[in-house]
C-alpha positions in Angstrom: -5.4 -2.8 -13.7 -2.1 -4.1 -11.8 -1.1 -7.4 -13.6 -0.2 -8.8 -9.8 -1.6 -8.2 -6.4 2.1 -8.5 -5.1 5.4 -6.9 -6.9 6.3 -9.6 -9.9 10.1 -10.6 -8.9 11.8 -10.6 -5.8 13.9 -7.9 -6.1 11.0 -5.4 -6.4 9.8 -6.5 -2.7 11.2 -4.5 0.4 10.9 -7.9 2.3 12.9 -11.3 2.6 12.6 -14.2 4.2 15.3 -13.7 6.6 13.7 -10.2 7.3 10.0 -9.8 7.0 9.3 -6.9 8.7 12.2 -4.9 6.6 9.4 -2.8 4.8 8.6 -1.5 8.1 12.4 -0.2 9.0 13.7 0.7 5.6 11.6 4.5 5.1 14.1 5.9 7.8 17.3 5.5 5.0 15.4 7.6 2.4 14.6 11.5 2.9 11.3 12.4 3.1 10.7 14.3 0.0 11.8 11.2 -2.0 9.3 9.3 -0.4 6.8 11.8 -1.1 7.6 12.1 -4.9 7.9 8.1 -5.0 4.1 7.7 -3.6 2.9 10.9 -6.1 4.3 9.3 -8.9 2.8 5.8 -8.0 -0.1 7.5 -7.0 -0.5 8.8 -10.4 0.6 5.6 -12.2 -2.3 3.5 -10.2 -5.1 6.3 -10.7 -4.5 5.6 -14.6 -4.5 2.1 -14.2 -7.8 1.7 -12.0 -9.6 4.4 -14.0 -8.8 2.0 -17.1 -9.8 -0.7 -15.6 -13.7 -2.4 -14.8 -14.4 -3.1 -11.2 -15.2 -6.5 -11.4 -11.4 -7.8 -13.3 -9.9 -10.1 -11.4 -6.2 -10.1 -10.5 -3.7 -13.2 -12.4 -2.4 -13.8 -10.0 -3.7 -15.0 -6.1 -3.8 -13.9 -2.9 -4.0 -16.2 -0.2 -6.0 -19.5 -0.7 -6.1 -19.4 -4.0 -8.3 -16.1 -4.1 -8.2 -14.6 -7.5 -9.6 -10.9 -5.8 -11.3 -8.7 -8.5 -10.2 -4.4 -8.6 -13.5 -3.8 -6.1 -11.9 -6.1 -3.5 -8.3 -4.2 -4.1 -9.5 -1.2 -3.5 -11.6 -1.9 -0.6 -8.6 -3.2 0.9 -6.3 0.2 0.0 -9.3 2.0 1.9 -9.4 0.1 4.7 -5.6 -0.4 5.1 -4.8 3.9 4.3 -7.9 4.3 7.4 -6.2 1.8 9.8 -2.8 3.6 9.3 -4.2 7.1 9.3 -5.7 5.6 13.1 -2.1 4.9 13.7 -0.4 8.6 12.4 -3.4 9.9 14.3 -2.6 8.2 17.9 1.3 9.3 17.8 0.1 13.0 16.7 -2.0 12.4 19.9 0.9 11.5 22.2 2.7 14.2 21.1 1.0 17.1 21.2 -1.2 15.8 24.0 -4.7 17.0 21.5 -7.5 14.5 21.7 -10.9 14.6 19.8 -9.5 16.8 17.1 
């Protein structure tokens, strides 16, 4: 299981401070099929991970409040977080090719 719930240092996060939202911009400089082989291959690495991993280990280090969240909890949260986002890809395919319901 993932040593942290958040990237260890930093420079590994696509936010700052000064610019929170910067994850949310920065996809836009990279092409596409980088993107795709970046999430495959971290796809890949987190599959191993989990699959090594018992669902009740908790994380070192805490989320907000102090929460020490176990792998069920993380997982959940990927679930719910890929659905919400899917909702999202799912309205702009909707107001662009006008298709509803399908």
């Amino acid at each position: 299981m993932p040593r942290h719930v958040t990237p260890p240092t930093p420079s590994a996060r696509p936010w700052t401070e000064e610019d929170p939202d910067r994850e949310m911009r920065i996809a836009v400089d990279f092409p596409l099929a980088q993107l795709l082989d970046e999430y495959a291959e971290q796809s890949a690495r987190y599959r191993e991970l989990v699959a090594a991993a018992a669902l009740d280990q908790r994380a070192e280090r805490a989320v907000r409040g102090g929460l020490h969240v176990d792998l069920r909890w993380i997982l959940l949260h990927l679930t719910e977080e890929t659905a919400r986002h899917n909702g999202h890809l799912d309205i702009l395919r909707e107001l662009l090719d006008g298709t509803t319901g399908a």
